[in-house]
Structure formats: C-alpha cells, structure tokens
FIKE-196518 format. One record per atom (N, C-alpha, C, O): y, z, x; residue number from 0; atom name; residue in three letters. Coordinates in nm, 3 decimals, decimal comma. Example, Ala and Ser with C-alpha at 12.3 -4.5 7.8 and 13.67 -1.06 7.14 Angstrom:
# residues 2
yy; zz; xx; seq; atom; type
-0,569; 0,780; 1,319; 0; N; Ala .
-0,450; 0,780; 1,230; 0; CA; Ala .
-0,330; 0,780; 1,320; 0; C; Ala .
-0,332; 0,846; 1,424; 0; O; Ala .
-0,225; 0,708; 1,285; 1; N; Ser .
-0,106; 0,714; 1,367; 1; CA; Ser .
0,003; 0,787; 1,290; 1; C; Ser .
0,114; 0,804; 1,341; 1; O; Ser .
***
This chain:
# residues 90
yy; zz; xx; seq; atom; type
-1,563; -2,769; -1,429; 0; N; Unk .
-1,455; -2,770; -1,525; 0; CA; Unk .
-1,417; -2,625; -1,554; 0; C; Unk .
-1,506; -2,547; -1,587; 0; O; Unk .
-1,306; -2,590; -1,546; 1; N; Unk .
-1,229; -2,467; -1,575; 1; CA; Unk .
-1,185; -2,441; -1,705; 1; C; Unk .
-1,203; -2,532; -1,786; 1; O; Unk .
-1,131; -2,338; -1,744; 2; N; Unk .
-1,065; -2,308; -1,847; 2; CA; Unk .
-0,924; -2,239; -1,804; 2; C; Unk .
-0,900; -2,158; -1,715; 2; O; Unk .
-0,832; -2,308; -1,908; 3; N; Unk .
-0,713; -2,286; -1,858; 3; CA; Unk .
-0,671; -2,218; -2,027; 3; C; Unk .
-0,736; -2,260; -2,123; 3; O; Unk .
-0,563; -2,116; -2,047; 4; N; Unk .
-0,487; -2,051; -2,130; 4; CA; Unk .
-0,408; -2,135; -2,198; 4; C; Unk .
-0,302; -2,142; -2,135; 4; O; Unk .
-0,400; -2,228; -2,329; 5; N; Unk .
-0,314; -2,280; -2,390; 5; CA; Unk .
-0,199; -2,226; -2,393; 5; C; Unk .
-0,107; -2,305; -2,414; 5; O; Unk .
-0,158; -2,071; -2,373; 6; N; Unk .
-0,026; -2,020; -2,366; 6; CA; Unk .
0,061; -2,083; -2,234; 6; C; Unk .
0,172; -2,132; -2,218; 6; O; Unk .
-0,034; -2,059; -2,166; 7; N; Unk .
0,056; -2,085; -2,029; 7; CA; Unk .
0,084; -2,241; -1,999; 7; C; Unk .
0,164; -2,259; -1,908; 7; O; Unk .
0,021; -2,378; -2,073; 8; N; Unk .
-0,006; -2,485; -2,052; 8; CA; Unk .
0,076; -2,574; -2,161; 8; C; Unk .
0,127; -2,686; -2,151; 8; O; Unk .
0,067; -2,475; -2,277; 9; N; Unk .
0,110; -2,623; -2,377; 9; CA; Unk .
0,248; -2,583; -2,433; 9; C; Unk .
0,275; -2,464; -2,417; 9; O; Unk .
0,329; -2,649; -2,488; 10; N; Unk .
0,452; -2,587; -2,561; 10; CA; Unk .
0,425; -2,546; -2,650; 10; C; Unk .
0,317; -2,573; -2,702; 10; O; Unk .
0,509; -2,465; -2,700; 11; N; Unk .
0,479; -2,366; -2,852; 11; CA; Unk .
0,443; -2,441; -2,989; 11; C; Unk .
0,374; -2,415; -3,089; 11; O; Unk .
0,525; -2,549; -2,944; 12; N; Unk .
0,567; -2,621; -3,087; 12; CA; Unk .
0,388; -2,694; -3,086; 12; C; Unk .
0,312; -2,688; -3,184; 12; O; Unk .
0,354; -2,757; -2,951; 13; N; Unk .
0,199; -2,807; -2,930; 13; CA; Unk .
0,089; -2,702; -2,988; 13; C; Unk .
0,004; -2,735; -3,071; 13; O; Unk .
0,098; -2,602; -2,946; 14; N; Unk .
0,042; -2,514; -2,936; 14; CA; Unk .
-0,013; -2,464; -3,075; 14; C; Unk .
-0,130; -2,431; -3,089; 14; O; Unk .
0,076; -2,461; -3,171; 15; N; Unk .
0,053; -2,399; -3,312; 15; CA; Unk .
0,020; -2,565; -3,419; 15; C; Unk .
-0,041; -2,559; -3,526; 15; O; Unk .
0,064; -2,672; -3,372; 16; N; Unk .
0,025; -2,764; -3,431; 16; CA; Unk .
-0,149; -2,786; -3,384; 16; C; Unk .
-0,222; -2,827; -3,474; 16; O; Unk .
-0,191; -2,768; -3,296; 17; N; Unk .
-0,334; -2,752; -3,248; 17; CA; Unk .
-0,401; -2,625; -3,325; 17; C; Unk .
-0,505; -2,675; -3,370; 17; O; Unk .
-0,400; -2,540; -3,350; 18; N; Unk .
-0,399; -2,410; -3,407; 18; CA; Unk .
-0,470; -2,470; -3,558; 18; C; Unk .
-0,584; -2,459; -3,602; 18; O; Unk .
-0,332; -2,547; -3,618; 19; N; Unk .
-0,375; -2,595; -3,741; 19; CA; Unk .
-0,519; -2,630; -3,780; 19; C; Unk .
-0,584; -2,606; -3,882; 19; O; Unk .
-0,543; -2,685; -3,683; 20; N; Unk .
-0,706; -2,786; -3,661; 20; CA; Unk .
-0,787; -2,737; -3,626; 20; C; Unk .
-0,888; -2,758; -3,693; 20; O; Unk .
-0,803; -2,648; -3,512; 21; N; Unk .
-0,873; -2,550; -3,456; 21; CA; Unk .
-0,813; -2,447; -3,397; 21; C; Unk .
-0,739; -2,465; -3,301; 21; O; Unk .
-0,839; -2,315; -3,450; 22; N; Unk .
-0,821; -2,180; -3,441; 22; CA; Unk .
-0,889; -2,097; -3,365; 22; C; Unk .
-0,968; -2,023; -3,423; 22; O; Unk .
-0,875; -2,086; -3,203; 23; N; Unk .
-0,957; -1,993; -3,119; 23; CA; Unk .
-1,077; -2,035; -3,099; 23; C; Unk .
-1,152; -1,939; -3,082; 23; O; Unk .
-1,132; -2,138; -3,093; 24; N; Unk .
-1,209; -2,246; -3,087; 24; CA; Unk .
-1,174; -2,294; -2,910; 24; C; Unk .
-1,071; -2,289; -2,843; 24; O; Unk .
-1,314; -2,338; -2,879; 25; N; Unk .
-1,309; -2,445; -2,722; 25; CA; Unk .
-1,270; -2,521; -2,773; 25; C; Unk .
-1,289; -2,531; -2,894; 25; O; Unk .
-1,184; -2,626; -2,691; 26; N; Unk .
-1,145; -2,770; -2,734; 26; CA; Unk .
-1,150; -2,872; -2,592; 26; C; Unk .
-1,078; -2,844; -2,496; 26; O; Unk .
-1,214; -2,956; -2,589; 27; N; Unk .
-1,225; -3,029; -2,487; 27; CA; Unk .
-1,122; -3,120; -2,455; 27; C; Unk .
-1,096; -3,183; -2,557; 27; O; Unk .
-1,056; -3,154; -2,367; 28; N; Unk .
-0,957; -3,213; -2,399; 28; CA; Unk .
-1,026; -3,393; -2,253; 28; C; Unk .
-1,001; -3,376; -2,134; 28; O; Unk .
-1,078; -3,486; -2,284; 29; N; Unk .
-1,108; -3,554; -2,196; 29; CA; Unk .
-0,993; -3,563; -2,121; 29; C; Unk .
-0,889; -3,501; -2,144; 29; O; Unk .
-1,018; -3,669; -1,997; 30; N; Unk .
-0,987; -3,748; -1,861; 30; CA; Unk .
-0,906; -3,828; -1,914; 30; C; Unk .
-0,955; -3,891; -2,008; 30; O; Unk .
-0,762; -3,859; -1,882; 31; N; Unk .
-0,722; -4,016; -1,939; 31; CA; Unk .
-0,828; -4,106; -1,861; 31; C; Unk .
-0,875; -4,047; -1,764; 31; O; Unk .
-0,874; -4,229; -1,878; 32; N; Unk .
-0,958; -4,338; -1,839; 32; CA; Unk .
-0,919; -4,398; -1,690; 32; C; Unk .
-0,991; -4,467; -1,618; 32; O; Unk .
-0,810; -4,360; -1,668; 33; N; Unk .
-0,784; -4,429; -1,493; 33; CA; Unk .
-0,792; -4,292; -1,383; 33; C; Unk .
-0,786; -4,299; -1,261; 33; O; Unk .
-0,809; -4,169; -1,464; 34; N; Unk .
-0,859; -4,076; -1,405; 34; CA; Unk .
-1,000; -4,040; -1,407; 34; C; Unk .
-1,050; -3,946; -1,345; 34; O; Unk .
-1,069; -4,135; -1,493; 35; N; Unk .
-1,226; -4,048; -1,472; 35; CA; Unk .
-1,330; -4,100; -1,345; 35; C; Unk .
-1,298; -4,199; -1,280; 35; O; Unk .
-1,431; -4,040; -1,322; 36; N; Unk .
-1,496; -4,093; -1,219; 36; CA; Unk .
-1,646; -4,139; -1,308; 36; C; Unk .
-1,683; -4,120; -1,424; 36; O; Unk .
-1,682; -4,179; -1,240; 37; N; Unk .
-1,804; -4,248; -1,254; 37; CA; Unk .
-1,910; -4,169; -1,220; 37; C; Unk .
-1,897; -4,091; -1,125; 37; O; Unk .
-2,028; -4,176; -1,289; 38; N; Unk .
-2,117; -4,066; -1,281; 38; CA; Unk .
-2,189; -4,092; -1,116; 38; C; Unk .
-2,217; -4,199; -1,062; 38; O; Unk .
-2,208; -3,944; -1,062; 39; N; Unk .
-2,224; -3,962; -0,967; 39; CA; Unk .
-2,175; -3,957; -0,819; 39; C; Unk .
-2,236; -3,929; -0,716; 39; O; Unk .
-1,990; -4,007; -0,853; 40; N; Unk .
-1,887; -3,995; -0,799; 40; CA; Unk .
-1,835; -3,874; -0,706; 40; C; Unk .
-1,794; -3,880; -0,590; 40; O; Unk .
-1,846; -3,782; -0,777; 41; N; Unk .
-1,844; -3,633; -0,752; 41; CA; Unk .
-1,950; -3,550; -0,641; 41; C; Unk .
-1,930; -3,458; -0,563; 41; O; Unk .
-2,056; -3,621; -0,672; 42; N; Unk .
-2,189; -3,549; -0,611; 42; CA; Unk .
-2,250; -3,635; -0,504; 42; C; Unk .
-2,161; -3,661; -0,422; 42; O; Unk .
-2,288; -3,654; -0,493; 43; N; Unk .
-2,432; -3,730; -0,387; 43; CA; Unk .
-2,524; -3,769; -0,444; 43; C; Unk .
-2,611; -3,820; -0,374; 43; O; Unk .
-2,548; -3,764; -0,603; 44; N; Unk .
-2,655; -3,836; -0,657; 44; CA; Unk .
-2,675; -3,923; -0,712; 44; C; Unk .
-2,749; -3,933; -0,809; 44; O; Unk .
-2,600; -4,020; -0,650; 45; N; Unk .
-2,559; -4,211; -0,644; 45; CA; Unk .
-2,655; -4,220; -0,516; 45; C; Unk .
-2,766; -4,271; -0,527; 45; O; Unk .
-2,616; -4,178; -0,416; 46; N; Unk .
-2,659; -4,185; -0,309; 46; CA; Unk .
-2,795; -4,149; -0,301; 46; C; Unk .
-2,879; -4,223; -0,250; 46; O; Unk .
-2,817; -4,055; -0,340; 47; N; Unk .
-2,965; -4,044; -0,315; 47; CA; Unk .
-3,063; -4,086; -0,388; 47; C; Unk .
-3,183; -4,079; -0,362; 47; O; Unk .
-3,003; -4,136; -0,498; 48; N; Unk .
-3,094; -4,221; -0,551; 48; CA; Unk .
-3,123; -4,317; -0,531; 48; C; Unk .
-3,240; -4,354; -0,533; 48; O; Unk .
-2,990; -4,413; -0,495; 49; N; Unk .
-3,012; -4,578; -0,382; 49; CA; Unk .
-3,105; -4,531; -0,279; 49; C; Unk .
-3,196; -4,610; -0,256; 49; O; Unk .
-3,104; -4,447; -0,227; 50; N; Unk .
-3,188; -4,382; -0,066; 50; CA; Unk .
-3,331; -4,392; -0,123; 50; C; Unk .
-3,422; -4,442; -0,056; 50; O; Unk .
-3,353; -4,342; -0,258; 51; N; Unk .
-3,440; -4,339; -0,277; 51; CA; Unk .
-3,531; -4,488; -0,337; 51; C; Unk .
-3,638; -4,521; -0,286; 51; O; Unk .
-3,480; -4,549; -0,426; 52; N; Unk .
-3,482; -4,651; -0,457; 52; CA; Unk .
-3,540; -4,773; -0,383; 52; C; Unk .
-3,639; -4,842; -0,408; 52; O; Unk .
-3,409; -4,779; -0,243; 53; N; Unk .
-3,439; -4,859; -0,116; 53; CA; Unk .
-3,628; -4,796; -0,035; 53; C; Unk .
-3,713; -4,873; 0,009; 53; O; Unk .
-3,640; -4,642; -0,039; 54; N; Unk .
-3,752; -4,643; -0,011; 54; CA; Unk .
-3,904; -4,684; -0,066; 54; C; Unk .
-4,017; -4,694; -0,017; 54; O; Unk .
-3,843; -4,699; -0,195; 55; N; Unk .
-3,969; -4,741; -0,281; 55; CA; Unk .
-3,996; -4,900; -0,273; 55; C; Unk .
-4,095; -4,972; -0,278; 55; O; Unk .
-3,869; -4,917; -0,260; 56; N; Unk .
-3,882; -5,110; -0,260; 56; CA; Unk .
-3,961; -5,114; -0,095; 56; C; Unk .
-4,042; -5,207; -0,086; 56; O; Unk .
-3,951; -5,039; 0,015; 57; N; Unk .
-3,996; -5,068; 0,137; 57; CA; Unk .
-4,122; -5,055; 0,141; 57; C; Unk .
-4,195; -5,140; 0,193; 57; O; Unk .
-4,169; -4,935; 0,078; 58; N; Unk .
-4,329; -4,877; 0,085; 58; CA; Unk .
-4,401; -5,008; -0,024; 58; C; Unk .
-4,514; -5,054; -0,010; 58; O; Unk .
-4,337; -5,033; -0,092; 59; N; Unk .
-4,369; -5,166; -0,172; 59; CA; Unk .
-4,410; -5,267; -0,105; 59; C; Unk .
-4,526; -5,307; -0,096; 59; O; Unk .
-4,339; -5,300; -0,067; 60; N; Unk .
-4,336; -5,420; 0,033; 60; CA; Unk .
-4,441; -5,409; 0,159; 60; C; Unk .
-4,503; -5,501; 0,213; 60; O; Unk .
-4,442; -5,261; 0,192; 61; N; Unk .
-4,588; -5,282; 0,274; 61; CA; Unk .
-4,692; -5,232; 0,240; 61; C; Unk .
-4,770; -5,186; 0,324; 61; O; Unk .
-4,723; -5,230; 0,087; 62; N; Unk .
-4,817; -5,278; 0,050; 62; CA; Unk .
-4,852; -5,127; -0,040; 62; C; Unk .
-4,972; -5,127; -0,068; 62; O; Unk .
-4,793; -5,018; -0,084; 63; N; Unk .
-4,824; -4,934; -0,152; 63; CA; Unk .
-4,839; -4,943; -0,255; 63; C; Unk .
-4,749; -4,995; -0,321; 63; O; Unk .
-4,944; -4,902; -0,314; 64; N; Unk .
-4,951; -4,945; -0,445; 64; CA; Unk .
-4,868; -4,880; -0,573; 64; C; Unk .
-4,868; -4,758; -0,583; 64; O; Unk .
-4,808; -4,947; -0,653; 65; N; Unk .
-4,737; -4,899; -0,763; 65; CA; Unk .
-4,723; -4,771; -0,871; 65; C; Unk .
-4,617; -4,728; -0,918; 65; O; Unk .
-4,843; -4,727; -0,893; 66; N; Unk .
-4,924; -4,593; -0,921; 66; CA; Unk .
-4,916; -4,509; -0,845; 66; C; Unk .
-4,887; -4,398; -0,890; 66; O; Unk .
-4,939; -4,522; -0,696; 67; N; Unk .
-4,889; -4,407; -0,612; 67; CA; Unk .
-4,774; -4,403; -0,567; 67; C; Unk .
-4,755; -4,302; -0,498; 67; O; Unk .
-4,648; -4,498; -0,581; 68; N; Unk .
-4,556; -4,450; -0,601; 68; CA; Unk .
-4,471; -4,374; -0,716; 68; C; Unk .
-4,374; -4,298; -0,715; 68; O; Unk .
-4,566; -4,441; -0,831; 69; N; Unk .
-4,511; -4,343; -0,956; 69; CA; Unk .
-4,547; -4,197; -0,959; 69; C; Unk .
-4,489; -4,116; -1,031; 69; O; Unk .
-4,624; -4,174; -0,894; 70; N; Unk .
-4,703; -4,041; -0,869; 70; CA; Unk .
-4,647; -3,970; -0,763; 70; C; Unk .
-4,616; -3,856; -0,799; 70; O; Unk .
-4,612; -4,000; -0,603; 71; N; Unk .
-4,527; -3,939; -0,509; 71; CA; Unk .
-4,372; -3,920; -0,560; 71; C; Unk .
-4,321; -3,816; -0,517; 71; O; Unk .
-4,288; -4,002; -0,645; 72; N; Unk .
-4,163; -3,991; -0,690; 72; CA; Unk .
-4,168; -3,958; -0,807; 72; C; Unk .
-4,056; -3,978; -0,854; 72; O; Unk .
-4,270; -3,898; -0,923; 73; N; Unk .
-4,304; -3,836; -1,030; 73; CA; Unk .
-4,203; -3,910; -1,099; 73; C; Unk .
-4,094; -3,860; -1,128; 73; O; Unk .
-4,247; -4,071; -1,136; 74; N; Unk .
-4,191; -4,126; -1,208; 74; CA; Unk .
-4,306; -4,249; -1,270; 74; C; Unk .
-4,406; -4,284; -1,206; 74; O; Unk .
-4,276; -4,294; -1,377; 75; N; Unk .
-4,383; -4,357; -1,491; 75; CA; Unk .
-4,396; -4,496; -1,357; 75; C; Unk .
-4,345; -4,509; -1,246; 75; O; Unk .
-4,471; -4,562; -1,423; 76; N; Unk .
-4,536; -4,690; -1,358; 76; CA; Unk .
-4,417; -4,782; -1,397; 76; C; Unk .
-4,367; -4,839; -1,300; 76; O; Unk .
-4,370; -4,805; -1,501; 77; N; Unk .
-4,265; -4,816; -1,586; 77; CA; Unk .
-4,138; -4,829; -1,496; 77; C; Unk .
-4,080; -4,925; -1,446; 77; O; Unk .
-4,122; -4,715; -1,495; 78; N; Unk .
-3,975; -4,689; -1,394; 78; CA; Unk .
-3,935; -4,773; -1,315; 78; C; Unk .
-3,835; -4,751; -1,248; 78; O; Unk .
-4,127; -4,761; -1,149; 79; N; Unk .
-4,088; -4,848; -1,034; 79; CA; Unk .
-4,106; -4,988; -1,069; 79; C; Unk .
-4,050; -5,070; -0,996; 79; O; Unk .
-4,177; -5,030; -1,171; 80; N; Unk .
-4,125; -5,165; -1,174; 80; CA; Unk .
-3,989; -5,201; -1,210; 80; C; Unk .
-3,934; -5,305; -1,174; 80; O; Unk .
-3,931; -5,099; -1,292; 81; N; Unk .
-3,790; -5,162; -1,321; 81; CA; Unk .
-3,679; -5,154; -1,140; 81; C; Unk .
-3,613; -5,234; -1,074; 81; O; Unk .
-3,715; -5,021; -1,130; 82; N; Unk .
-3,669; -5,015; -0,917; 82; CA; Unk .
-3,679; -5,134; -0,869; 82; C; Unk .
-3,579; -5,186; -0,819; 82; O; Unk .
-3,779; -5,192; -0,872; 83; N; Unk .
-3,810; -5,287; -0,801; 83; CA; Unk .
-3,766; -5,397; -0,842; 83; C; Unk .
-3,712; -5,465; -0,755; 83; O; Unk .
-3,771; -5,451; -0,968; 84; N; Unk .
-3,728; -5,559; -1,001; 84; CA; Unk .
-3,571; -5,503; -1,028; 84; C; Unk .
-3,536; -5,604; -1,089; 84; O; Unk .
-3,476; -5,435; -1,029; 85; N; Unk .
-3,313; -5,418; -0,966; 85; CA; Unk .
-3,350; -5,444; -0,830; 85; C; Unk .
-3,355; -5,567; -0,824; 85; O; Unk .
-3,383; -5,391; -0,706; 86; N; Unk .
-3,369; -5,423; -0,617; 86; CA; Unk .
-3,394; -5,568; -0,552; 86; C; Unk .
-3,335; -5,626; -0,461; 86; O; Unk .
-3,488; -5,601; -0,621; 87; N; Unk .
-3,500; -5,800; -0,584; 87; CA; Unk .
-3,406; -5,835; -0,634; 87; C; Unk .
-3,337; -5,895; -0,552; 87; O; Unk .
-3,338; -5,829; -0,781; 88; N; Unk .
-3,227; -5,873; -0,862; 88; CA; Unk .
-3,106; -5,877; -0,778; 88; C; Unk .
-3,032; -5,975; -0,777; 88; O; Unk .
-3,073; -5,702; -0,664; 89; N; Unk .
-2,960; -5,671; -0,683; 89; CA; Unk .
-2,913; -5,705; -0,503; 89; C; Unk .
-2,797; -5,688; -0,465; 89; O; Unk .
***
C-alpha cells in the first residue's frame, strides 16, 4: 500500500472538508467491497498452506503420529486435529 498526496488526488472543496476531521493525520481510506481480495489472494499463502495441510492429512494417513506432526509443522496437537478433521470434512 502506497501513499498518495491528497493535493494531487482529492478536490479542494474534499480536501478541506476532510481537514475538518483530521488534520495532517494518516487516513486509511478502505477497498470498495467488489474490489477487495481475499486474504491470501495476493500472495501464495493460500497455497501453501493447502500444500501444507494436504501433507499432513497424507503422513496421517500413513500412520504418523499426531504429536510428531505438531512438532515437525510447530503447531499445537490442537491445530492438526482441526487440519485433519477440515480435510475429511472438506
């Protein structure tokens, strides 16, 4: 995310009515909603987490035990059962 110059972007009349409210201040201005993306969208880390996910359900399945996968993917015991039970679910 960039920063862009309210001078060069907004009309005057916009410009000083914003002012009112906040004065030289960041202002975030969101995404309209049919422009935003979905987390993940942007990056590869949708993906590599299914990648990852799918590998835990496999090593599962042949027979690894649950604890050492929470321990090789430094995640609670907790976690891969929830992995696992989305992936049977999903």
């Amino acid at each position: 995310m960039g920063y862009r110059n309210a001078n060069s972007v907004l009309p005057q009349h916009l410009l000083i009515a914003i002012q009112q409210y906040i004065d030289g201040e960041c202002l975030y201005i969101p995404r309209k909603e049919e422009h935003r993306k979905l987390w993940g969208e942007s990056t590869q880390s949708r993906q590599r987490l299914t990648e990852r996910n799918h590998e835990i359900a496999a090593r599962r399945r042949a027979g690894c035990p649950v604890t050492t996968l929470a321990d090789d993917y430094f995640l609670s015991v907790k976690a891969v059962y929830k992995i696992l039970s989305a992936m049977n679910n999903g």
